[in-house]
Biotite code that builds the C-alpha atoms (Angstrom):
import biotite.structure as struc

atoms = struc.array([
    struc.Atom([-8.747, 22.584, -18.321], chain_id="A", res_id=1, res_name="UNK", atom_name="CA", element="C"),
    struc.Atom([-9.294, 26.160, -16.495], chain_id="A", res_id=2, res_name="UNK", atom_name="CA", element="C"),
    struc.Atom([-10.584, 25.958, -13.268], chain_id="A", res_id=3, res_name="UNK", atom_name="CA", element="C"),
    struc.Atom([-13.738, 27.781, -12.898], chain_id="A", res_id=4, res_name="UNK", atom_name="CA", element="C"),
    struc.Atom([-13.880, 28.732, -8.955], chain_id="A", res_id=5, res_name="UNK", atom_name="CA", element="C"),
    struc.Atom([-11.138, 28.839, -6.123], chain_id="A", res_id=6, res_name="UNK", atom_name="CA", element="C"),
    struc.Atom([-11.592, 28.429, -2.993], chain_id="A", res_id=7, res_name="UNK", atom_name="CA", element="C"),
    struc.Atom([-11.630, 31.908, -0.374], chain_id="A", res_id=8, res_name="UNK", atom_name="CA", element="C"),
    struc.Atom([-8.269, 31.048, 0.845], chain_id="A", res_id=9, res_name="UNK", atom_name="CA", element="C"),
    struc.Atom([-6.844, 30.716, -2.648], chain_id="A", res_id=10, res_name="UNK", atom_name="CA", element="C"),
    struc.Atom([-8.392, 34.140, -3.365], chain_id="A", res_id=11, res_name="UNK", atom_name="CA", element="C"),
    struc.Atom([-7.446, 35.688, -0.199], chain_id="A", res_id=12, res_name="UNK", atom_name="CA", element="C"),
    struc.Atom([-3.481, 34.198, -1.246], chain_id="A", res_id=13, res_name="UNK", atom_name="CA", element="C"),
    struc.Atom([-4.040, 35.340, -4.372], chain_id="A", res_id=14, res_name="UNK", atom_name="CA", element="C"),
    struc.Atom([-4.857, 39.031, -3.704], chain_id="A", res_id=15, res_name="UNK", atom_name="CA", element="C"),
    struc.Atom([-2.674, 39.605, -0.708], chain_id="A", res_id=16, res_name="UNK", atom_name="CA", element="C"),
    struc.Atom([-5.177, 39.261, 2.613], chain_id="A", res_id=17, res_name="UNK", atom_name="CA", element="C"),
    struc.Atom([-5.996, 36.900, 5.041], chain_id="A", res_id=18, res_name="UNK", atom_name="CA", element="C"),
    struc.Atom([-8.705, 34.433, 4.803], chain_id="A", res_id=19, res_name="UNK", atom_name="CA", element="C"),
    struc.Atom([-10.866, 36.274, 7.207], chain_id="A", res_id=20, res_name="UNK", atom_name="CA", element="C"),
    struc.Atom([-10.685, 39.608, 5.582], chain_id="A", res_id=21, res_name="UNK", atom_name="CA", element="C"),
    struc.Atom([-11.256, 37.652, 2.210], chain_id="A", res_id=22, res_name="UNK", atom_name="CA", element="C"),
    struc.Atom([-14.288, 36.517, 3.714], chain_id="A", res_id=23, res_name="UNK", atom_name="CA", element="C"),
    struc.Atom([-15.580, 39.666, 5.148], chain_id="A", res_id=24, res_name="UNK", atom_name="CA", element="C"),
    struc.Atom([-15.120, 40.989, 1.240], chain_id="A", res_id=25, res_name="UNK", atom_name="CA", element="C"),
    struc.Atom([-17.578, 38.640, 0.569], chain_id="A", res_id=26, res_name="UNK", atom_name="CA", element="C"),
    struc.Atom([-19.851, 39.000, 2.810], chain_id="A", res_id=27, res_name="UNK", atom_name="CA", element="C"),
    struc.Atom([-20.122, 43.267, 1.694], chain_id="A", res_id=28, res_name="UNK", atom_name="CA", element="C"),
    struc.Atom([-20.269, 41.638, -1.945], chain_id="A", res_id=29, res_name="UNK", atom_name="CA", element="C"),
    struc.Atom([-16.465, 42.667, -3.089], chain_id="A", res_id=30, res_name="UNK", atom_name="CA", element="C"),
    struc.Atom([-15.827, 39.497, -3.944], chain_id="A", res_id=31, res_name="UNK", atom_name="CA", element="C"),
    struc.Atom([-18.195, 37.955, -6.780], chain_id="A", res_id=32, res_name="UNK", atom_name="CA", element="C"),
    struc.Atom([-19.035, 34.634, -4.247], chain_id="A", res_id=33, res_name="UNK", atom_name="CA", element="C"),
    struc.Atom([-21.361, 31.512, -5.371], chain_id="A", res_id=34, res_name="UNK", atom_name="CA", element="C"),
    struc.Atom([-22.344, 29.059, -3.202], chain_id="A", res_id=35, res_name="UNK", atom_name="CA", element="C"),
    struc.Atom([-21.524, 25.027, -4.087], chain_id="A", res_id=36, res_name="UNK", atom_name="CA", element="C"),
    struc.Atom([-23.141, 22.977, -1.717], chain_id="A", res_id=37, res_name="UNK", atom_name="CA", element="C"),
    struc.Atom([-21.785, 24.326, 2.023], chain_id="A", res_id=38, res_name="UNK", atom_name="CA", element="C"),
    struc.Atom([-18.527, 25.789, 0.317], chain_id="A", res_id=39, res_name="UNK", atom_name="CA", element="C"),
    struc.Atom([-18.284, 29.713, -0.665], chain_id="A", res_id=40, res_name="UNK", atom_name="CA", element="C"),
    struc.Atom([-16.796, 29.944, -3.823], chain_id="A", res_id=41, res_name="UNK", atom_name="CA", element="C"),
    struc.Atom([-15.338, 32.845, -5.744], chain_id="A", res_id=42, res_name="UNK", atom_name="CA", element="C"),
    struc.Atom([-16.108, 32.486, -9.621], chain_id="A", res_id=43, res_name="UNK", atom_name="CA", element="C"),
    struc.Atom([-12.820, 32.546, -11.612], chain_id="A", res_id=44, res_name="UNK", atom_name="CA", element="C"),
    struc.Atom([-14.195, 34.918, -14.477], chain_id="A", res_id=45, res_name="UNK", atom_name="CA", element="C"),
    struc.Atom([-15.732, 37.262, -11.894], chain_id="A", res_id=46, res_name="UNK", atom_name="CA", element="C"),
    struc.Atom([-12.622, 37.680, -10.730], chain_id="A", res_id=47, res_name="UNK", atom_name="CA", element="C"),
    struc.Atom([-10.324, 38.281, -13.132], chain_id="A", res_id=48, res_name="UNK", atom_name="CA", element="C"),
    struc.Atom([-12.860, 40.978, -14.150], chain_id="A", res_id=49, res_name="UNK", atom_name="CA", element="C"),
    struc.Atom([-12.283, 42.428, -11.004], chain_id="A", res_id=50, res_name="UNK", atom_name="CA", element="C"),
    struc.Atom([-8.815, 42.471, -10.726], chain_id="A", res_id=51, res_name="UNK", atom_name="CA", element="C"),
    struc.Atom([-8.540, 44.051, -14.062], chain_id="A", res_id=52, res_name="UNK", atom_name="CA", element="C"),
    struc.Atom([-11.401, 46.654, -12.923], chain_id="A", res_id=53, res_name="UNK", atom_name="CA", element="C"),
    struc.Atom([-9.002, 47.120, -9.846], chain_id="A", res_id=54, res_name="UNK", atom_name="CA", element="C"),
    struc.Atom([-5.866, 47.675, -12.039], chain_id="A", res_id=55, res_name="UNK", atom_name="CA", element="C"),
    struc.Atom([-4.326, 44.813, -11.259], chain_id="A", res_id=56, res_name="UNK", atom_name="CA", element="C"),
    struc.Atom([-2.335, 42.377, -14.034], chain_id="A", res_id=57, res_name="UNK", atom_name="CA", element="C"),
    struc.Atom([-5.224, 39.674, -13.835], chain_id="A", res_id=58, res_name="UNK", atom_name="CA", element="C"),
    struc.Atom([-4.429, 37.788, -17.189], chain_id="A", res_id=59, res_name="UNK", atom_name="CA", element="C"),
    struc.Atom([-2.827, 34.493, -16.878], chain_id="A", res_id=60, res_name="UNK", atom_name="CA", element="C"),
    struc.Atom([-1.615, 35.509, -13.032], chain_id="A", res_id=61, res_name="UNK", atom_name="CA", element="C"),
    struc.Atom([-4.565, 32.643, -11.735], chain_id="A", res_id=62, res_name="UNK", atom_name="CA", element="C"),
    struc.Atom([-3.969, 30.105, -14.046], chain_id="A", res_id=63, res_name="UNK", atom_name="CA", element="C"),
    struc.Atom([0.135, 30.310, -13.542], chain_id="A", res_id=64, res_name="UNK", atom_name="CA", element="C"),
    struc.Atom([-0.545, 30.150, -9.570], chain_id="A", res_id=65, res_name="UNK", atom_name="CA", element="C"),
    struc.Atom([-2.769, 27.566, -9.300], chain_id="A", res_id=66, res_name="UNK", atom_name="CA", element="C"),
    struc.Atom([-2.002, 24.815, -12.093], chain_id="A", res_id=67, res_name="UNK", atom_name="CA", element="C"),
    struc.Atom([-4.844, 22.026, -12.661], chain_id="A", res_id=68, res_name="UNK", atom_name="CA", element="C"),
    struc.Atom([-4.802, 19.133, -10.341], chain_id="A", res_id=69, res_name="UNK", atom_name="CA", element="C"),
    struc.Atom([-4.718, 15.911, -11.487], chain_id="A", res_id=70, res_name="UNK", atom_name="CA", element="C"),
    struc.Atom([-2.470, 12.477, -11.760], chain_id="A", res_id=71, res_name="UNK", atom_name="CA", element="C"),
    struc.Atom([1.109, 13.916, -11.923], chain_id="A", res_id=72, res_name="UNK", atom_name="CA", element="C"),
    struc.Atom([0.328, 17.313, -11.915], chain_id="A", res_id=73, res_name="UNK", atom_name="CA", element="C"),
    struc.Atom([2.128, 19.816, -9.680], chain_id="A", res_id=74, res_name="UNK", atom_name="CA", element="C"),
    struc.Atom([0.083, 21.485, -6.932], chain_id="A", res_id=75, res_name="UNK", atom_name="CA", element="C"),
    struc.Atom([0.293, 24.615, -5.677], chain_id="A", res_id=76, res_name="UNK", atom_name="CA", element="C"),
    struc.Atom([3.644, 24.549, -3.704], chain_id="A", res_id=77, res_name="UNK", atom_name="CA", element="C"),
    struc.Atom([5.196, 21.767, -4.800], chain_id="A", res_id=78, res_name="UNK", atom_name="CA", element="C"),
    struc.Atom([6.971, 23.257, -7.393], chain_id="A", res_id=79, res_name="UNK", atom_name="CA", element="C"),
    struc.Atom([11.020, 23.746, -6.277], chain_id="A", res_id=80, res_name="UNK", atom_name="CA", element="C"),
    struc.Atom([12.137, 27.547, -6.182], chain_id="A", res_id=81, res_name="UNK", atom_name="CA", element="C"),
    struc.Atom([15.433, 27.806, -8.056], chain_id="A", res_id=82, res_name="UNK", atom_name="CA", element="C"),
])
């Protein structure tokens, strides 16, 4: 299943920036942000839409960085660089 939201530091990893400057984005509104509970959220369609807006190759570069979490699933780093 696709995720639907990341986190700002996956988004700030993501896009090349540091968390705080990710958050700063978001706070001016260049990052598409909803709120879940007390956690800031960046919506995962919102964002692709950007990033192809912005030029960038958004299609399938989320889901093939972040793969779902679950039993026996590989998280983000734990996959060994050949």
């Amino acid at each position: 299943m696709e995720r639907m939201a990341y986190r700002i530091s996956e988004v700030a990893e993501l896009i090349g920036v540091s968390k705080s400057k990710a958050y700063e984005m978001a706070s001016r509104g260049e990052l598409p942000t909803i709120r879940l509970g007390g956690s800031l959220r960046v919506n995962a369609s919102a964002l692709r839409a950007l990033l192809e807006k912005l030029g960038a190759p958004a299609s399938g570069a989320i889901e093939s960085r972040w793969e779902p979490q679950g039993a026996g699933a590989p998280t983000k780093g734990s996959q060994k660089r050949a």
